[in-house]
LUMVOTOR-572995 format. One record per residue: residue in three letters; x, z, y of N, C-alpha, C, O in turn. Coordinates in steps of 0.2 Angstrom, whole numbers, plus 5000, padded with zeros to 4 digits. Atoms other than C-alpha are relative to their C-alpha. Layout:
BEGIN
ALAXZYXZYXZYXZY;...
This chain:
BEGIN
UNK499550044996484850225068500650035000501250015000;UNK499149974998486250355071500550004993501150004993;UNK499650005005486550365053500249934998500449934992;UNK500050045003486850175051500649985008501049935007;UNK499750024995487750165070500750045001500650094998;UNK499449975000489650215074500350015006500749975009;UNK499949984990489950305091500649945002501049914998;UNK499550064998490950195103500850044999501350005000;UNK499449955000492450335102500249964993500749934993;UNK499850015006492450305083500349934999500949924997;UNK499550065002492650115082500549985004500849935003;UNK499350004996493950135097500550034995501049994993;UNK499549985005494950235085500249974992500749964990;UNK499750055007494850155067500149915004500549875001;UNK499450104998495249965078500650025000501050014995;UNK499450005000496750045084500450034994501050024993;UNK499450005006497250115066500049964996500449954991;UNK499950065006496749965057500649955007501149925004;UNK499550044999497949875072500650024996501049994993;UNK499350005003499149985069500350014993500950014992;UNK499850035007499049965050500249945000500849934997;UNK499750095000499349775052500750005002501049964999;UNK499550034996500749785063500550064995501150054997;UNK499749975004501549935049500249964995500849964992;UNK500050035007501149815036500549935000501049924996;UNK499650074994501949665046500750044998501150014996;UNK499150005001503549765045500250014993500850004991;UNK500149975008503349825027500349934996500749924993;UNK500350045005502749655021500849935002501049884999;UNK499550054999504549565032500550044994500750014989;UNK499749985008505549685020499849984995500249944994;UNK500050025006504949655006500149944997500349944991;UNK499950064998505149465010500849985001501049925001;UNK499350044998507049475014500550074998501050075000;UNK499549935002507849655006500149974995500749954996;UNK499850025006507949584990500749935003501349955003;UNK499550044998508949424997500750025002501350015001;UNK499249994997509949515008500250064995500850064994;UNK499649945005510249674995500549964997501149994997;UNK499850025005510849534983500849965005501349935002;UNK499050024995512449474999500250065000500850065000;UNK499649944997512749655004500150054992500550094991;UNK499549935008512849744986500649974997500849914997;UNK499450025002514249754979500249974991500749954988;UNK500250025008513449714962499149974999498549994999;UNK500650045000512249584961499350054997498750055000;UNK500549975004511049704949499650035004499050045002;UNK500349934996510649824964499649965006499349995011;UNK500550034992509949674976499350025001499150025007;UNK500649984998508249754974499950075000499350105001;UNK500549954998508549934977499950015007499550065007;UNK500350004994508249924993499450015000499250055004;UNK500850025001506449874990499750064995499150074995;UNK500149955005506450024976500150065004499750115003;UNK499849944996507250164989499349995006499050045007;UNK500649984995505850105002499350034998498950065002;UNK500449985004504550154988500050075000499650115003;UNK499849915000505250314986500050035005499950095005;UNK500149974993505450335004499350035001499250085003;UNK500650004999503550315005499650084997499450125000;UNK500149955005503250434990500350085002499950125000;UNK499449974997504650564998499450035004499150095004;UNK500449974994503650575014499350014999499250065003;UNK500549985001502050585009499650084999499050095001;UNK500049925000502050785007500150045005499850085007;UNK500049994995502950815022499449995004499050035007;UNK500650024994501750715033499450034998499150065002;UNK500649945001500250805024500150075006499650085010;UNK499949924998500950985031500049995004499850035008;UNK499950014992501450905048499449995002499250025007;UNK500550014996499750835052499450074997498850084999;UNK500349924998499051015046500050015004499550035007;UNK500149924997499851115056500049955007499949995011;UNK500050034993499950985074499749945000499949905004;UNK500650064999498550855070500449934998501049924996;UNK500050075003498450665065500549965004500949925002;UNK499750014996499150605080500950004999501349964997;UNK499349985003500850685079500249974995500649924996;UNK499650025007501250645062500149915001500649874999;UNK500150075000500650465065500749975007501049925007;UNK499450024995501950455081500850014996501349994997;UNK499149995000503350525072500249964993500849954992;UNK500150095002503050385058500349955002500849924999;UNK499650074997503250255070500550035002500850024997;UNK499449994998504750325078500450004991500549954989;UNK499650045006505550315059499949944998500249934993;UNK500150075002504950135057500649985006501149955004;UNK499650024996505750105074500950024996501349984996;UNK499149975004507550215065500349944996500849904997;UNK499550055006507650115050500149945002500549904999;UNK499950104999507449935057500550005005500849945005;UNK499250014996508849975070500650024993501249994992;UNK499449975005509750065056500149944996500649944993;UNK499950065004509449885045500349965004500649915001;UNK500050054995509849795062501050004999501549964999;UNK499350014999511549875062500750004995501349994996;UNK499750025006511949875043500249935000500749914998;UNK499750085002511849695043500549985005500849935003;UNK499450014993513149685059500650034996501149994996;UNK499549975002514249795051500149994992500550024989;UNK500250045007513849705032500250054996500750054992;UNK499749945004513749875024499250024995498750054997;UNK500450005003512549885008499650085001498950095002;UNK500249924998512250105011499550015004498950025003;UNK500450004993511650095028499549955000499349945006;UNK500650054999510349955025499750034994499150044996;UNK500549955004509650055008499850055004499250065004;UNK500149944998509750205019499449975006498849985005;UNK500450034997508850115032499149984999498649995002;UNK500749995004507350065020499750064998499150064999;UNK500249925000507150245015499849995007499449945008;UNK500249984993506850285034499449925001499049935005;UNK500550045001505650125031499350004999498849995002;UNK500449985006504850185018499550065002498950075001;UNK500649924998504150365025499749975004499149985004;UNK500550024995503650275039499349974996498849994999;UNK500450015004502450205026499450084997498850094996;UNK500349975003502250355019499350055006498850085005;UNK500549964995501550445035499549955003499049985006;UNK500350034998500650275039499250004997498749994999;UNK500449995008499650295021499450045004498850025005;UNK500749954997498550425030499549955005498949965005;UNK500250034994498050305043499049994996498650014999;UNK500449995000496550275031499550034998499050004995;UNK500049935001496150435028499750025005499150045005;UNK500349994990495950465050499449974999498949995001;UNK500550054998494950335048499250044998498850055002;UNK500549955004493550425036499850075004499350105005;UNK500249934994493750575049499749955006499149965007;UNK500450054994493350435065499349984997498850014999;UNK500750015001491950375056499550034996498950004995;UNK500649955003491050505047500149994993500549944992;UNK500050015005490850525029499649944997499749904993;UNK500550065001489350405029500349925000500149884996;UNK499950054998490450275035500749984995501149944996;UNK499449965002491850325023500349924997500849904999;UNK499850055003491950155012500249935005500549885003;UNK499950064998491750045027500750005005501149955005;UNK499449994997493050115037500650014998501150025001;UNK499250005004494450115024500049954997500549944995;UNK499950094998494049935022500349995005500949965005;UNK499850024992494249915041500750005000501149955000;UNK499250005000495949985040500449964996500849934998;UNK499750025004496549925026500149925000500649884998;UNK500150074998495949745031500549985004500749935004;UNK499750014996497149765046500849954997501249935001;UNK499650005003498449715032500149905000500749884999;UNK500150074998497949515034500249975003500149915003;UNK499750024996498749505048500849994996501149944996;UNK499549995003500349575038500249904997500649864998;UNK500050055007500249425025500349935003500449894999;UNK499650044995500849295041500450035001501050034999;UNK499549964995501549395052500750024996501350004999;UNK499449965003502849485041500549944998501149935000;UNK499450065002503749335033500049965006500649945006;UNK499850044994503549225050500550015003500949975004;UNK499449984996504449345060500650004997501249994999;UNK499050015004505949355046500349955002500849955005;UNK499650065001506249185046500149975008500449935010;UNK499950044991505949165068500850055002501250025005;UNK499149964998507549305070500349994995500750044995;UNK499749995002508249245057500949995002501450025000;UNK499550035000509549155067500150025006500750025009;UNK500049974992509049225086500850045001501050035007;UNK499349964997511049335086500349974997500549994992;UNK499650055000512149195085500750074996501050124998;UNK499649975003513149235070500050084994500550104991;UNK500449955002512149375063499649994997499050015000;UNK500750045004510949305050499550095000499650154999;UNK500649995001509349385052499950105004499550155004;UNK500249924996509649545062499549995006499250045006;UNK500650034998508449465073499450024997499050025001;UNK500550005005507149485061499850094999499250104999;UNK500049955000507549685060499950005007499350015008;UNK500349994993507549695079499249985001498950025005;UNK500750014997505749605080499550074994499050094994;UNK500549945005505149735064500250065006499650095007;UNK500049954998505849875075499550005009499550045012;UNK500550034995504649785090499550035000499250065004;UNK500550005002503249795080500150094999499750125003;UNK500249925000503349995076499950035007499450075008;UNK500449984995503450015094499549985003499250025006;UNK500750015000502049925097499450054997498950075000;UNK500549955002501050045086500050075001499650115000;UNK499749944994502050195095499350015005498950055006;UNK500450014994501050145109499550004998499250045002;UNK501050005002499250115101500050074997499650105000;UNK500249955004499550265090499750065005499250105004;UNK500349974995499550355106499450005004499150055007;UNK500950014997497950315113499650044995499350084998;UNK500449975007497050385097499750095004499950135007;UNK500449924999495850535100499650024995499050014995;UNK500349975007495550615083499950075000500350115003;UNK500449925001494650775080500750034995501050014989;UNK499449955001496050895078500050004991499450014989;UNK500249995008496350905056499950074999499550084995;UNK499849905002496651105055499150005003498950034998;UNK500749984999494551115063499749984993499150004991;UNK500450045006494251025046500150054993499850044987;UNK500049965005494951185038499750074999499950124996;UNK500449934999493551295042499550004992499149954991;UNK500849995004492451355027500450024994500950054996;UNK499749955006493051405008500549964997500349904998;UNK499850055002494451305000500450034991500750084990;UNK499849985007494651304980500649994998500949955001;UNK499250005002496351324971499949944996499449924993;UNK500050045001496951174967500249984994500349924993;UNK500550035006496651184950499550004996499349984991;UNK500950015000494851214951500049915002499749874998;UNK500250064996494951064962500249904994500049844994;UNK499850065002495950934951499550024992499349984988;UNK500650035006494750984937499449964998499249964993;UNK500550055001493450864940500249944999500849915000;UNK499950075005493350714931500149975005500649945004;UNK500050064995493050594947500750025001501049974999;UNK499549994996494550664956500749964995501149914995;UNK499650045006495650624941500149925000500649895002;UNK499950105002495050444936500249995007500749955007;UNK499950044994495150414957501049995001501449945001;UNK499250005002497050464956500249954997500549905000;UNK499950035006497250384939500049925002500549884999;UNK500450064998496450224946500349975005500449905004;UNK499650034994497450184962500650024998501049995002;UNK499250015004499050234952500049944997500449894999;UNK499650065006499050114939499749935005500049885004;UNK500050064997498249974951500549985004500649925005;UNK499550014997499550004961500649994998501049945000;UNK499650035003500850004951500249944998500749915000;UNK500050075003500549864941500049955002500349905000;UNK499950064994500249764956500850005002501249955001;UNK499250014997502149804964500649984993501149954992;UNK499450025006502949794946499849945001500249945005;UNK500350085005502249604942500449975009500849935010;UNK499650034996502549574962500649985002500849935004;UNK499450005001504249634962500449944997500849904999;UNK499550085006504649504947500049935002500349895000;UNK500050095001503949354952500449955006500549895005;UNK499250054997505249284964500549994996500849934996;UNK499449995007506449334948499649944996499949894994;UNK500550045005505049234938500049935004500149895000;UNK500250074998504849084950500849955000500949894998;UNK499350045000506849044952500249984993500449924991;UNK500050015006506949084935499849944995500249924990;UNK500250065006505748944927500249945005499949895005;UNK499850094997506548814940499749985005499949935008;UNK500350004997505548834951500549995009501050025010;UNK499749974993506148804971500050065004499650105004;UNK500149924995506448944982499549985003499150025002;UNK500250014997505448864993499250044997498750075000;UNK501049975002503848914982499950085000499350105000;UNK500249954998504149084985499950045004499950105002;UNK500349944995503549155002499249955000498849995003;UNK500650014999501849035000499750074995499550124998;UNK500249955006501449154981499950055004499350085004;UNK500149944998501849294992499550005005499150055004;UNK500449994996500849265006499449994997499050044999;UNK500750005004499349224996499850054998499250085000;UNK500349955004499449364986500150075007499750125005;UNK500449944995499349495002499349995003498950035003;UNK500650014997498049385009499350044993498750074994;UNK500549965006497149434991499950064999499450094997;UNK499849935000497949594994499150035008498650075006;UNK500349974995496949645010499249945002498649955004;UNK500550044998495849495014499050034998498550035001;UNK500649995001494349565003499750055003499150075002;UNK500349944998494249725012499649985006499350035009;UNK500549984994493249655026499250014997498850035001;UNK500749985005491649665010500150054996499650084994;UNK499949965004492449785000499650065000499150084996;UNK500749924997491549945008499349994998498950024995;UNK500550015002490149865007499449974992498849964990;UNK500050025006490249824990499950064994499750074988;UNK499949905003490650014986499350025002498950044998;UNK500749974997489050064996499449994994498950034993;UNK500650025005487949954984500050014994499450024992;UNK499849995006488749964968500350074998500350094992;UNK499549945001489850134969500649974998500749924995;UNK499350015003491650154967500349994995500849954994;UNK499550025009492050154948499749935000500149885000;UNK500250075001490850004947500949935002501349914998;UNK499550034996492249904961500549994997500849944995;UNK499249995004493849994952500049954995500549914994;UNK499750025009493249924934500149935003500649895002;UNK499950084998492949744943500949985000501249954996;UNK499350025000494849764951500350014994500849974994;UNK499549995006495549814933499949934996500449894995;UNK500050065003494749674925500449925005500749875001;UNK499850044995495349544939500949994999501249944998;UNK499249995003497249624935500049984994500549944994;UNK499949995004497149604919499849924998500049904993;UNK500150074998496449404923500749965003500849905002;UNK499350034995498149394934500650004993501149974993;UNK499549985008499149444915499949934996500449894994;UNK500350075005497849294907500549955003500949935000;UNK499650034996498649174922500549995000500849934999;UNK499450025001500149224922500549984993501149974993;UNK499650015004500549204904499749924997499949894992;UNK500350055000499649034905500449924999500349874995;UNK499550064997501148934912500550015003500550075004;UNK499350004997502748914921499949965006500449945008;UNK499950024994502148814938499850025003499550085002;UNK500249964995501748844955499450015000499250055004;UNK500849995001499848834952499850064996499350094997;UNK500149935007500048974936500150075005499750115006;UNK499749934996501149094949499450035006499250095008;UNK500449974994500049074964499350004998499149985003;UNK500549985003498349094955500050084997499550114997;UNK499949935005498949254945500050035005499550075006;UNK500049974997499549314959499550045007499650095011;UNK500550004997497949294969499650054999499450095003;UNK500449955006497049394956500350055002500050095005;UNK499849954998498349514958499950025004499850085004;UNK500249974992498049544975499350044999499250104999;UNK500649975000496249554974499750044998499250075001;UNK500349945004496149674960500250075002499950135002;UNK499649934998497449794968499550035004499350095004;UNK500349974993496249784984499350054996499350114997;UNK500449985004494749824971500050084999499650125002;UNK499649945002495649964963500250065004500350125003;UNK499549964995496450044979499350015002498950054999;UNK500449974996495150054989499450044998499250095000;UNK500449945006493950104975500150074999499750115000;UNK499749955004494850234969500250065008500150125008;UNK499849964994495350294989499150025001499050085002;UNK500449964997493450304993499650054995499250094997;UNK500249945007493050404973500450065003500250125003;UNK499849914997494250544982499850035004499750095005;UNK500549954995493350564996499650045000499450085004;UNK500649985003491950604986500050074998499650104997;UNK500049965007492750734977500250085003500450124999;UNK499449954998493550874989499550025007499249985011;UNK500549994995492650985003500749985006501249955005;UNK499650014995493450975021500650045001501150015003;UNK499649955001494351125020500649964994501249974995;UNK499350025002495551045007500149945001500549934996;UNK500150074998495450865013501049994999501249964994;UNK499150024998497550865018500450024993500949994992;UNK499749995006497950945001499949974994500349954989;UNK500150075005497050834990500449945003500949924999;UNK499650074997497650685001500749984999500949934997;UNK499050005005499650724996499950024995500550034993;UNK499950005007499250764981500049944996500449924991;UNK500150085003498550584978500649965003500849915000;UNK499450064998499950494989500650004995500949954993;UNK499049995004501450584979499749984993500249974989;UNK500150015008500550554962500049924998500249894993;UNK500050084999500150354968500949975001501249944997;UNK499450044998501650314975500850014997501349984997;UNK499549975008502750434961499949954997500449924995;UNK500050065005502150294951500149945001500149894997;UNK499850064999502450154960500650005001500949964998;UNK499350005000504150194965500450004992500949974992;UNK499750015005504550214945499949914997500349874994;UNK500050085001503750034945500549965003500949925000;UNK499650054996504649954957500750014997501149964997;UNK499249995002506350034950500149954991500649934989;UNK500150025006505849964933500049935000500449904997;UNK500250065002505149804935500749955002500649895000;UNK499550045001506749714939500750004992500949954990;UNK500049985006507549794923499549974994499749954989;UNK500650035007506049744911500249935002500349914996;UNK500050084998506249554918500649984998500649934995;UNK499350015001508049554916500150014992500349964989;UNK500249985007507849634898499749974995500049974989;UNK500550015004506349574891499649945001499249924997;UNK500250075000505949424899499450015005499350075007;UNK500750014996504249374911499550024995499150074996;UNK500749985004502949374895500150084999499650114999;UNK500249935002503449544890500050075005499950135004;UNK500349964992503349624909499249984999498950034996;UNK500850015000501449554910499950054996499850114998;UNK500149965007501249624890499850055003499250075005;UNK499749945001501849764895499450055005499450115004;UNK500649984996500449834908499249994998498750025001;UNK500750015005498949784898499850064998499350084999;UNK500449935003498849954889499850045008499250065009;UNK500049964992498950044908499349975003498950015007;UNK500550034997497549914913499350024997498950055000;UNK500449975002496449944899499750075000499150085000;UNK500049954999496750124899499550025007499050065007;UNK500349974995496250154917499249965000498850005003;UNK500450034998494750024915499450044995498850044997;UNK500249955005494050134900499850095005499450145003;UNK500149934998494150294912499649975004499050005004;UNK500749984995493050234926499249974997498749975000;UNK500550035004491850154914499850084998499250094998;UNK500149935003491750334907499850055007499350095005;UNK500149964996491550414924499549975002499250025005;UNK500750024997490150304929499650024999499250045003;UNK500349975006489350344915499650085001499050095000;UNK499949944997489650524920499450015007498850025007;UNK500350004991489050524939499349974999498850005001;UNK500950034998487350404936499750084993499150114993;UNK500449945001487150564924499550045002498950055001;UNK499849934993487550704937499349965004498849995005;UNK500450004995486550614949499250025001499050055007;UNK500649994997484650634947500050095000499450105000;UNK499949945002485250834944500150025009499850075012;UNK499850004991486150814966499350005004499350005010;
């Protein structure tokens, strides 16, 4: 029974990090929702309306290495408060670009968005230490699940402040995202996680012993290109929906759906991983993406857009969470925090090149040859965890 039950301390702290993921992604998921619009009044050249949405990537990607080394040396906690106080920064610093209608100070703002991401990114990582290794796939579900809230909540609140400061389109909407970080200021503080630096007692291999193993690889390999592929194709499809004629209107349903695909299946996911293993899960997610390609190259209506999209969602969640619980597997305790930023800055390295690209490829080359164009990347990765499964049911009767 203990190995199947999860102390009352543990699911006290993974609720409060799967809250306070939800209410991260909630601010994450309002940007993304309304940077592209407003980049495209406040720049000063229509082309760069979506760096904002590409500088918040990088920001993510940026911090990731940092917040590694800060929650080495003064635990998970720390890192995770000083997180939310940058989510709180950039959402005033967005609050007050848009007062002052100054395009710098509202990119620079998303950066400061963005790390807060980046040091949030851990949160399911904590979780894994809260609830044991046993517990590893159900609880980076849990957290991750927190994100279903996001997929309302984040565009609701845009459009409820949009008009709250008489005169000031949508700084309101910035003030209630800089609400929501304090709110997880507050939970984050509650948290009582076993200090990480105790986790660095015992031997730890040089980290090219360590990225030598094949699993560790594909797991990297695997929630890069899912994730990519996912933010490139998301990125475009507002570009894509106005474009074949569509209303604006059709584009905060698409998107809401596609978070909901995004995080919704993580409340089975784990336990999907438990029954079948990781790679199994991944290949599902890749085939699913690569469903969302069939979809979207199907048609031009709002039924084409929000069905691909759906797929895309579900497959990233496949992919990601797969690929997150294949690293757990792969690294003792002692290197947990250096594997872990190796994997964020290598994820999120490639998704910030995605996000910066995919409005370029759409502009250039059209919608079909964006889709096209990620097919080899899906293939690819869907060939390596077939290969590594392969591998592991080897290895195993040898464990």
């Amino acid at each position: 029974m203990t190995t199947t039950m999860m102390p009352t301390t543990s699911r006290s702290n993974i609720l409060i990090l799967a809250m306070s993921q939800a209410l991260m992604l909630s601010a994450i998921v309002l940007s993304m929702a309304l940077a592209a619009i407003l980049g495209g009044m406040l720049a000063p050249d229509k082309g760069l309306a979506t760096l904002p949405i590409a500088v918040m990537v990088i920001g993510t990607a940026i911090a990731s290495l940092p917040a590694s080394m800060l929650m080495r040396r003064h635990g998970r906690r720390r890192g995770f408060l000083i997180g939310a106080l940058l989510g709180i920064a950039g959402s005033l610093l967005c609050a007050y670009a848009l007062h002052e209608w100054s395009f710098s100070v509202f990119v620079a703002g998303h950066f400061l968005l963005g790390s807060y991401q980046g040091f949030a990114n851990y949160y399911r990582f904590a979780a894994v230490e809260a609830g044991g290794p046993g517990q590893a796939s159900k609880a980076i579900s849990l957290v991750v699940a927190g994100g279903v809230v996001a997929a309302f909540l984040g565009p609701q609140l845009g459009q409820w402040g949009r008009d709250w400061i008489g005169g000031q389109i949508f700084v309101g909407s910035y003030l209630t995202q800089a609400a929501l970080s304090l709110i997880a200021l507050i939970l984050i503080s509650r948290l009582h996680l076993p200090r990480v630096t105790a986790a660095h007692d015992g031997i730890s291999r040089s980290l090219r012993e360590i990225l030598s193993q094949p699993a560790l690889r594909v797991s990297i390999f695997g929630a890069a290109i899912g994730y990519a592929v996912m933010i490139m194709v998301m990125t475009a499809t507002p570009l894509a929906i106005l474009g074949c004629g569509l209303p604006g209107t059709s584009v905060t349903p698409v998107i809401q759906w596609h978070v909901v695909g995004m995080f919704a299946p993580s409340f089975f996911t784990g336990s999907l991983i438990k029954r079948y293993g990781a790679p199994r899960i991944m290949q599902i997610g890749f085939v699913l993406l690569l469903g969302n390609v069939v979809l979207a190259l199907s048609g031009v209506e709002f039924l084409h857009f929000l069905s691909a999209l759906v797929f895309l969602g579900v497959g990233w969640n496949f992919a990601f969470i797969g690929g997150t619980t294949l690293l757990t597997q792969t690294y003792r305790p002692a290197e947990q925090l250096k594997i872990q930023a190796v994997n964020e800055f290598a994820v999120f390295g490639l998704v910030a090149l995605a996000s910066l690209s995919a409005g370029w490829l759409y502009d250039r080359f059209g919608w079909i040859t964006l889709n096209l164009a990620v097919v080899p990347l899906l293939l690819a990765a869907l060939i390596a965890t077939i290969g590594i499964e392969r591998q592991l049911c080897r290895a195993a009767p040898a464990v």
